[in-house]
C-alpha positions in Angstrom: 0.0 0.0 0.0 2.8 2.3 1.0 4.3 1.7 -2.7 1.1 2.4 -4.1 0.6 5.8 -2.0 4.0 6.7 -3.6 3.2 5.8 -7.2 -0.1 8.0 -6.7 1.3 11.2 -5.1 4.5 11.3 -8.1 1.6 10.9 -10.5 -0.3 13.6 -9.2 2.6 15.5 -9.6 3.6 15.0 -13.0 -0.6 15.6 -14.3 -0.3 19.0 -12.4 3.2 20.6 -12.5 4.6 21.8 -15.9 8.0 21.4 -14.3 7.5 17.9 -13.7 10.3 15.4 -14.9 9.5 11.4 -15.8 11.6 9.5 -14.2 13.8 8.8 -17.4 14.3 12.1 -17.5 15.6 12.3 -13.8 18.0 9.4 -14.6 20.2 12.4 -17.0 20.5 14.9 -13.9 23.3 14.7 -11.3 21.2 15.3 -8.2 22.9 17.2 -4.9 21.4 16.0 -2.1 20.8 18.6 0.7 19.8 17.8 4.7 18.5 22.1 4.9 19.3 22.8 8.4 23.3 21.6 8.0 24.0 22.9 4.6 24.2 27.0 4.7 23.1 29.5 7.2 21.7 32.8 5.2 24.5 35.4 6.6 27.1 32.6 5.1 28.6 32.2 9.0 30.3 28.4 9.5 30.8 28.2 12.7 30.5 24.6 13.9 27.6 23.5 15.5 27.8 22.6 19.0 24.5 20.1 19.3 23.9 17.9 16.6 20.6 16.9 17.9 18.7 20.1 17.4 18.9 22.7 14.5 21.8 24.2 13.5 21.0 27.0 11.2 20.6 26.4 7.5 17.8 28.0 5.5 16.0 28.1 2.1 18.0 31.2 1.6 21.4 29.6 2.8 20.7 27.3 0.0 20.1 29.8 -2.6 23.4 31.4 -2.1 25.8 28.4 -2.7 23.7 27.6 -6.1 26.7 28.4 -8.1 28.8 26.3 -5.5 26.6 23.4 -6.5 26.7 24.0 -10.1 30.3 24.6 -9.6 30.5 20.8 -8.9 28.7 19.8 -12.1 25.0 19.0 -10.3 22.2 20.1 -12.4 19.6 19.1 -9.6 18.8 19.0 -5.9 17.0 16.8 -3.5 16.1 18.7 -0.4 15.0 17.6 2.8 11.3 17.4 3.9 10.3 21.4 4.7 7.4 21.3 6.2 7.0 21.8 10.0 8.4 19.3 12.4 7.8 18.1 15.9 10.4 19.1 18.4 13.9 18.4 17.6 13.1 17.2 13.7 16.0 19.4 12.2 16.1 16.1 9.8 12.4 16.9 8.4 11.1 13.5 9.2 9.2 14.2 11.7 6.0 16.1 10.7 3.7 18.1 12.9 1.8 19.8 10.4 1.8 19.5 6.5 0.2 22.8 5.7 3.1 24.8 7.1 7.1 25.2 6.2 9.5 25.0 9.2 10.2 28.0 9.9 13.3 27.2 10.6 14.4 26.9 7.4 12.5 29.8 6.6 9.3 31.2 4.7 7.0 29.5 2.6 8.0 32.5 -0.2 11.8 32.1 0.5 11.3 28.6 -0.4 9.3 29.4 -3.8 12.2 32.1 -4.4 14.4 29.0 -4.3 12.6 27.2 -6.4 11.9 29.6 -9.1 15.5 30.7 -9.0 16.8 27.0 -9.6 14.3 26.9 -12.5 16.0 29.8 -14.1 19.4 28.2 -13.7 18.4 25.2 -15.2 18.5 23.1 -11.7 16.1 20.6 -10.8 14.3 20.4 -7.7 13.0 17.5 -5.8 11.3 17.7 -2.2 11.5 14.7 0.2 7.8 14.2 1.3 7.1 11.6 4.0 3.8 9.1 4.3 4.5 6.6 6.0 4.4 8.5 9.8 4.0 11.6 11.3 6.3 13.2 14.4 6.6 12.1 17.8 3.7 13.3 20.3 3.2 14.1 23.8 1.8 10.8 25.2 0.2 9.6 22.5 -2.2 13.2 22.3 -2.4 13.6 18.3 -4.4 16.6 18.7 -1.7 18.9 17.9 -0.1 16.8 14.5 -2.0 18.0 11.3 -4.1 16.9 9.6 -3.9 13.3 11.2 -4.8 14.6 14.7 -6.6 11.3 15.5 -5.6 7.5 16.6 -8.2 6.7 14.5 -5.2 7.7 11.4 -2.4 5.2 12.9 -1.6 1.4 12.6 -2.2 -0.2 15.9 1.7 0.6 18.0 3.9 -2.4 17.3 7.5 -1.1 17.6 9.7 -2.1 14.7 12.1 -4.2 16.7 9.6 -6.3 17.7 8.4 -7.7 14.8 9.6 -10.2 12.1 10.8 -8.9 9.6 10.5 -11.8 7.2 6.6 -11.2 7.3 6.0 -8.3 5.2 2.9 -6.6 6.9 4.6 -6.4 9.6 7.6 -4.7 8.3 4.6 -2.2 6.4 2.8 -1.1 10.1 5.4 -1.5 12.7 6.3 1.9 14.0 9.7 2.5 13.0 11.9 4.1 16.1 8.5 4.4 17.7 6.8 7.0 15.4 3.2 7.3 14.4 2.7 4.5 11.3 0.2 6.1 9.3 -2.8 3.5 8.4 -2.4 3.6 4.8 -5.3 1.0 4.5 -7.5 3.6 5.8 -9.3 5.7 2.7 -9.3 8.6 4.8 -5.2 8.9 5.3 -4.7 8.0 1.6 -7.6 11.1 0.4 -5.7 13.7 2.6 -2.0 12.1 1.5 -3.0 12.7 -2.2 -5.2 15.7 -1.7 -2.0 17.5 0.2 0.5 16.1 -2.4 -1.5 18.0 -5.1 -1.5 21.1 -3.1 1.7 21.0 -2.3 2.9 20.8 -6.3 0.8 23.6 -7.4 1.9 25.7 -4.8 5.5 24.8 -4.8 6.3 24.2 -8.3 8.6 21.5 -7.3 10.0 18.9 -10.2 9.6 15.6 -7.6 8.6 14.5 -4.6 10.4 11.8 -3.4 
């Protein structure tokens, strides 16, 4: 089902985005692949991060100015992170709290469209990690605060990943993997709003992918 989720969301995204690539296509671009938060700051300051748990300072904007550092290297594309907000601590991305907002750590929902529409003009792919399979940690177990899923009603029943056999493939599909909300993607529901925010989410964005 996951796999099918997947196949559904990248064709949503290649019937409404002009600047959507086939995946032949993507097979011809060197892609750079960017974790946001430990790539560039936007003033351009390096200092070493002191706790690589949390954030440490790279933006939308930080990414923008090393675009000729990137091309530089001979990459013609760029995979980025997943941008929307996070639960606490998700510098990473994969830990979504809600999927109608950008982290605003990274910065604005119009810094990242500047991004975008600047690596269009350059001739740079872009590709946005998107996740479906769970949603960010919460504060015992109250979803009420992780949009748009904000009900147990969403979620596999818990089975923690290293309890389960992992020769027996359902298993491996709704354990919760490091203990994080497994999204039910049996349920119609999940799968409407997955797809229906996917499709938002292109239009919006522009983006080439969604990985």
């Amino acid at each position: 089902m996951k796999h099918f989720l997947s196949i559904l969301l990248f064709s949503t995204l290649l019937i409404l985005n002009t600047e959507a690539r086939t995946a032949e296509e993507w097979k011809s671009r060197s892609v750079y692949q960017i974790i946001t938060d430990r790539f560039a700051k936007s003033d351009g300051d390096a200092t070493p991060c002191n706790d690589l748990y949390r954030y440490c300072g790279g933006t939308f904007k930080g990414i923008l100015n090393n675009l000729d550092y990137i091309q530089g290297m001979g990459f013609d594309a760029i995979w980025i992170s997943p941008v929307v907000e996070n639960t606490d601590g998700g510098y990473h991305g994969y830990w979504a709290k809600n999927l109608y907002k950008i982290n605003e750590n990274f910065g604005t929902a119009e810094e990242l469209k500047e991004l975008i529409r600047t690596c269009h003009s350059r001739d740079i792919w872009v590709m946005i990690d998107v996740v479906a399979n769970h949603m960010g940690y919460t504060d015992n177990g109250d979803y009420s605060s992780i949009i748009p899923f904000n009900d147990i009603k969403y979620y596999n029943p818990y089975r923690h990943c290293d309890e389960i056999d992992f020769n027996h493939q359902p298993d491996v599909e709704t354990c919760w993997l490091n203990g994080l909300p497994d999204l039910d993607q049996s349920n119609p529901e999940v799968k409407s709003l997955l797809i229906e925010w996917g499709k938002d989410f292109v239009k919006t964005y522009d983006v080439g992918a969604l990985r």
